[in-house]
N, C-alpha and C positions, 0 to 999 in steps of 0.2 A: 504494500500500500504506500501512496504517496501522498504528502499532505502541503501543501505552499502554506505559506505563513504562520510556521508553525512554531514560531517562536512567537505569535502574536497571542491574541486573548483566543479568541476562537480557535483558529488552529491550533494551540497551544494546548488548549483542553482536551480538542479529537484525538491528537499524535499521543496524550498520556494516556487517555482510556485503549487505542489502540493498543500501544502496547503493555501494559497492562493487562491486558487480555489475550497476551501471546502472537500479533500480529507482527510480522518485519516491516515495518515501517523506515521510509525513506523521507528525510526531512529536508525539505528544499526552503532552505532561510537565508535572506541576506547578510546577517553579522553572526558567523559558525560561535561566535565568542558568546553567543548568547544561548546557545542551544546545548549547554552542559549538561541540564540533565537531563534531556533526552537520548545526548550521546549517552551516560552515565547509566541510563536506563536498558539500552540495547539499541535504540535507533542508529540506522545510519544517517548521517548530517553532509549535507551537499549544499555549498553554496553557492547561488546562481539569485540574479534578480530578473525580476518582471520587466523592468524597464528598458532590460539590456535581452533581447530575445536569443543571440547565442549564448547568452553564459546558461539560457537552457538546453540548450541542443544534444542528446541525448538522456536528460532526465529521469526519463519514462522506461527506458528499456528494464526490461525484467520484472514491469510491473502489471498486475493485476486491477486495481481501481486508484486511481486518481482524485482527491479529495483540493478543489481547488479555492484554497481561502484568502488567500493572499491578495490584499487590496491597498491601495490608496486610498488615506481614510481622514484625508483634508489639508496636508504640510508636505509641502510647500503649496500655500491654497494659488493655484495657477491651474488653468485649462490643461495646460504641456504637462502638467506633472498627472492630472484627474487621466488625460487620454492615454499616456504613455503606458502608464501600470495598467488600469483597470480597461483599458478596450484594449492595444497594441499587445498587452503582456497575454490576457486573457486569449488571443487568438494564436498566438504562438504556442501558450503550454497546452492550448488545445491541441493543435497543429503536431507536437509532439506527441500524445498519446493516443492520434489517430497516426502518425507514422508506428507507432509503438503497437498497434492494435490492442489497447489496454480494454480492459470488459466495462469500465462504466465509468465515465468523467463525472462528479458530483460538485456542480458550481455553486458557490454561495453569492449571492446577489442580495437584493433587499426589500423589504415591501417599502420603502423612498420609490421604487418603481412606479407604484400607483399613483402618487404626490398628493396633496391636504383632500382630497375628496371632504369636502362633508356633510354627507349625510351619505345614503342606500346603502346595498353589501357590497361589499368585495369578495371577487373570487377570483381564480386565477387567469380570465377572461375577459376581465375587463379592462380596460383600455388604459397603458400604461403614457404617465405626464411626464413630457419634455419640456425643463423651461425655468424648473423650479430651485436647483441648485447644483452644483458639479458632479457634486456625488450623485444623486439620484440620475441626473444625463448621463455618466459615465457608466451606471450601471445598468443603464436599457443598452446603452449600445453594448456593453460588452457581453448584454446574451443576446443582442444581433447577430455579434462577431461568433458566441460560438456556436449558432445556430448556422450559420454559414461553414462553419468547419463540420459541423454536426450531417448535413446533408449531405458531406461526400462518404459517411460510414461510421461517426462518432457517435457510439452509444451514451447519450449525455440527460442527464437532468438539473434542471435550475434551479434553487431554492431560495424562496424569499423568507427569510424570519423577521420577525419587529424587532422592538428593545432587547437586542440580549442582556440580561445582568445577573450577577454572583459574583463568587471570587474570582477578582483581578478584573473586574468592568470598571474602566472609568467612566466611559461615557455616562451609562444606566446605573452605575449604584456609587465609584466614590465620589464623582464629582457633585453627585444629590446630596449623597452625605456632606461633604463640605459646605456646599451651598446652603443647607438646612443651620446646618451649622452656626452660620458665618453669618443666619439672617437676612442671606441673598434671595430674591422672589426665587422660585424653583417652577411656579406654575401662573397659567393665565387666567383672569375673567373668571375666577373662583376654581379652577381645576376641574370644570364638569366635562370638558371633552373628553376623548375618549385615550388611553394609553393604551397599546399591544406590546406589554412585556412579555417575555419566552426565558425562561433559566435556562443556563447554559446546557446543564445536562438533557434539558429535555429534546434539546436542539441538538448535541450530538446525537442521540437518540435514534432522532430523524435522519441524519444525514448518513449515519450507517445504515439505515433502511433503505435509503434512495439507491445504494450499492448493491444491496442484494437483492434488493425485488424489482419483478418485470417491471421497470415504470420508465424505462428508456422511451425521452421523449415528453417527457412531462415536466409538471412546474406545479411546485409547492408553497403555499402560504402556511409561513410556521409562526404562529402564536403559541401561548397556553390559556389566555385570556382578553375580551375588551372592555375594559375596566376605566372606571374614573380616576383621571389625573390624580384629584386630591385622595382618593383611595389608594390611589399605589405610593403618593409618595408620604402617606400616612404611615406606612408601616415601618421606609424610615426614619419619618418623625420621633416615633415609638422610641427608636434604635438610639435617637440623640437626646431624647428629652425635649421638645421643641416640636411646635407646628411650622409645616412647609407654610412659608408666606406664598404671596397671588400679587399680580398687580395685575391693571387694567388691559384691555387689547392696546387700547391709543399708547400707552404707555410703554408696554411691547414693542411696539410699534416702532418709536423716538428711540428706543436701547439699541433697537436692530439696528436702524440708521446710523447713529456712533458705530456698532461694531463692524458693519460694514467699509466703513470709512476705515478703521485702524486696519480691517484684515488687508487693503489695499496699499499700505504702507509696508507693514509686517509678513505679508504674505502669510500669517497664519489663516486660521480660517474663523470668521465669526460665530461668537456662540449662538447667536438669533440672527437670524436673515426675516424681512419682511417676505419674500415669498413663501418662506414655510411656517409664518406665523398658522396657518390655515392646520399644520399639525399639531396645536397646542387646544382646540377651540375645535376642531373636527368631531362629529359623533356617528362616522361611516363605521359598521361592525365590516370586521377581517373574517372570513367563511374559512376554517380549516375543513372541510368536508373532504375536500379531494385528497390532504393527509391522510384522513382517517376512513375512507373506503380503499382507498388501494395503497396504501402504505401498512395500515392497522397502527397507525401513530396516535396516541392520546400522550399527555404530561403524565408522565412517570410519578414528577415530582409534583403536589401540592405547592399551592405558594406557600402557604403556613411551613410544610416543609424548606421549600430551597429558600424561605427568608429566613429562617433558622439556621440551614448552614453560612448562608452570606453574613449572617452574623456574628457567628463565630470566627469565621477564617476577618474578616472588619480589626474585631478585639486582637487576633492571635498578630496581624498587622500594623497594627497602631493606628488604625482608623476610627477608633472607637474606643472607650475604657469598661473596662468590666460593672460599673456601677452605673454605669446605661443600661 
């Protein structure tokens, strides 16, 4: 098995449960310095990047499934850097494991695909938004891209999850915790829109299904839940002693416009963008249906469960103190 980003949050988690579970796993990460204990653990460690398509050029041989995580995930916030990794990379290490004949490319994409819908369902059929921010464009086209490689014989499926959070999410769980913290707003217009968190495990979960079952050719929306803002980020609250603050849309609004402005200097990326305020205040439900008739995917974990362990591993980190 091979996994791209596997020093990352997400790939990071798959490549341990894989082996862990007896699998030979090949780790294709950009800084090998960072991949100790996977090497440590039995993995093989190969380093090659997405941005640079030969430093993949045989990757793939002698492999069986392809676990493709590795993304561009907003730094250096620039077009050139969104295309290069996540469409350019993504049709290459495609392109690889269809020269490889590997049994089933398993891409991670995002439900950003869909962009702020709000209101109706979403399913895996509905009509994915260009327009909305880099990320989310770069991840329509790059399962254009491997849909284009996928039609010369590439057994592939696409998976869109929501909020991944657990141990080691910054985006989804420490940067809430600080922000809660710290008395930073965390949510908008009271938090009644809708969140789609997914815990990490339940998300590997899936993504090892997508490998082994006939689903060559399909696209997954991976939730575990469509839950209210102030509900989800209640349970961190819980976690710090402290309620998540709220500010206004308009207000939202004016923050995004400064952060917009700095990410253009900084080239990092803004924490609020005015086009995705629509994901803060959206109440469109996410359909995992199609997971769970031909995957047999449900959440393994309970939230009450996997907030439990994010709580633990939080304290065991120093994210948090035992008397929280």
């Amino acid at each position: 098995m091979l996994v791209t980003g596997a020093t990352g949050f997400i790939g990071g988690h798959l490549a341990e449960r894989l082996v862990s579970t007896g699998s030979r796993v090949r780790a294709v990460v950009r800084r090998p310095e960072r991949a100790a204990g996977l090497r440590d653990a039995g993995a093989e460690v190969i380093a090659a990047d997405l941005s640079d398509p030969e430093t993949l050029r045989g990757s793939c041989e002698g492999i069986e499934f392809v676990f493709h995580c590795g993304a561009w995930l907003g730094t250096p916030y620039t077009w050139d850097a969104a295309y290069t990794t996540n469409v350019t990379g993504t049709r290459a290490m495609a392109l690889e494991a269809l020269r490889a004949a590997v049994a089933r490319f398993v891409h991670l994409s995002s439900i950003a695909v869909y962009g702020p819908l709000r209101s109706g369902v979403v399913t895996e059929q509905s009509p994915l938004w260009k327009g909305v921010d880099l990320y989310g464009d770069s991840k329509i086209m790059a399962e254009d891209a491997l849909r284009e490689v996928a039609a010369g014989g590439l057994p592939a499926v696409i998976t869109r999850p929501g909020m991944v959070y657990g141990p080691r999410s910054r985006g989804w769980t420490i940067r809430l915790i600080q922000w809660i913290n710290q008395r930073r707003p965390a949510m908008v217009a009271g938090g009644h829109g809708y969140a789609r968190p997914i815990f990490i495990q339940n998300l590997v979960d899936a993504l090892i299904l997508c490998a082994v079952k006939p689903v060559a050719g399909e696209a997954f929306t991976l939730i575990d839940a469509n839950m209210r803002w102030r509900d989800y980020l209640e349970r961190y609250g819980r976690m710090v002693g402290k309620n998540a603050r709220s500010v206004s849309y308009l207000t939202s609004w004016l923050i995004a416009v400064t952060d917009e402005t700095r990410a253009r200097f900084t080239r990092r990326p803004p924490r609020v963008r005015r086009t995705a305020l629509g994901y803060a205040v959206s109440r469109a439900t996410f359909s995992t249906e199609q997971a769970r008739r031909l995957l047999g995917w449900t959440p393994r974990y309970t939230m009450d469960q996997a907030m439990g362990i994010t709580q633990r591993w939080l304290i065991e980190h120093g994210h948090l103190t035992p008397s929280r």
